[in-house]
C-alpha positions in Angstrom: 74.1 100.7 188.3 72.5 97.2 189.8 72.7 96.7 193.3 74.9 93.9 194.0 73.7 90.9 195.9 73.9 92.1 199.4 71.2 94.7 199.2 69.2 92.0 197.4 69.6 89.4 200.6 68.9 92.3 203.3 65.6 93.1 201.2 64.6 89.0 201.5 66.3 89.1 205.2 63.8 91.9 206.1 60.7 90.2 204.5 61.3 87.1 206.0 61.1 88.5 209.7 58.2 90.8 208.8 56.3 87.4 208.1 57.2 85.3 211.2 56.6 88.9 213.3 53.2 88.9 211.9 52.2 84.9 212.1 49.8 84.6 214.1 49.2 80.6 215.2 45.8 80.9 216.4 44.3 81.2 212.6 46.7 78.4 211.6 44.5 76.5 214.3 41.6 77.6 213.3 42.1 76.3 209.8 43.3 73.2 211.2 40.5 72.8 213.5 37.8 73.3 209.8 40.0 70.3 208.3 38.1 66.8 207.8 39.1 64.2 210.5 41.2 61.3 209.1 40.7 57.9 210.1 43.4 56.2 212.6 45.5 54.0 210.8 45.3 50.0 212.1 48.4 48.9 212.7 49.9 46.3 210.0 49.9 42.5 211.9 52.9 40.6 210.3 52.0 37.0 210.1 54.3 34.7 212.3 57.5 33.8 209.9 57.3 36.9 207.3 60.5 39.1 206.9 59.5 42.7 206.5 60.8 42.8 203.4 58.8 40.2 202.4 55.6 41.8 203.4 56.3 45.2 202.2 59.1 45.2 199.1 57.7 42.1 198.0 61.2 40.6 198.4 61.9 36.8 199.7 
């Protein structure tokens, strides 16, 4: 006999708490924390008189 679908969602139910009961957010941090730095981003300067479209589809 198969179990029908219920008994299959309360067995992915129950693994899905155990996980988030046992996160623990300081070692996401700490692998955050060992990641290389990224460079800011400069801000894009839209010359006087350019549609944003224009400047970034390229359409105009």
């Amino acid at each position: 006999m198969i179990p029908e679908a219920a008994l299959f969602a309360f067995g992915a139910l129950t693994l899905m708490v155990a996980v988030v009961v046992s996160f623990d957010p300081q070692s996401l941090w700490d692998v955050a924390e060992r990641l290389p730095k990224r460079p800011c981003r400069q801000p894009v300067v839209r010359p006087e008189g350019v549609s944003h479209d224009a400047l970034f589809h390229g359409i105009g």
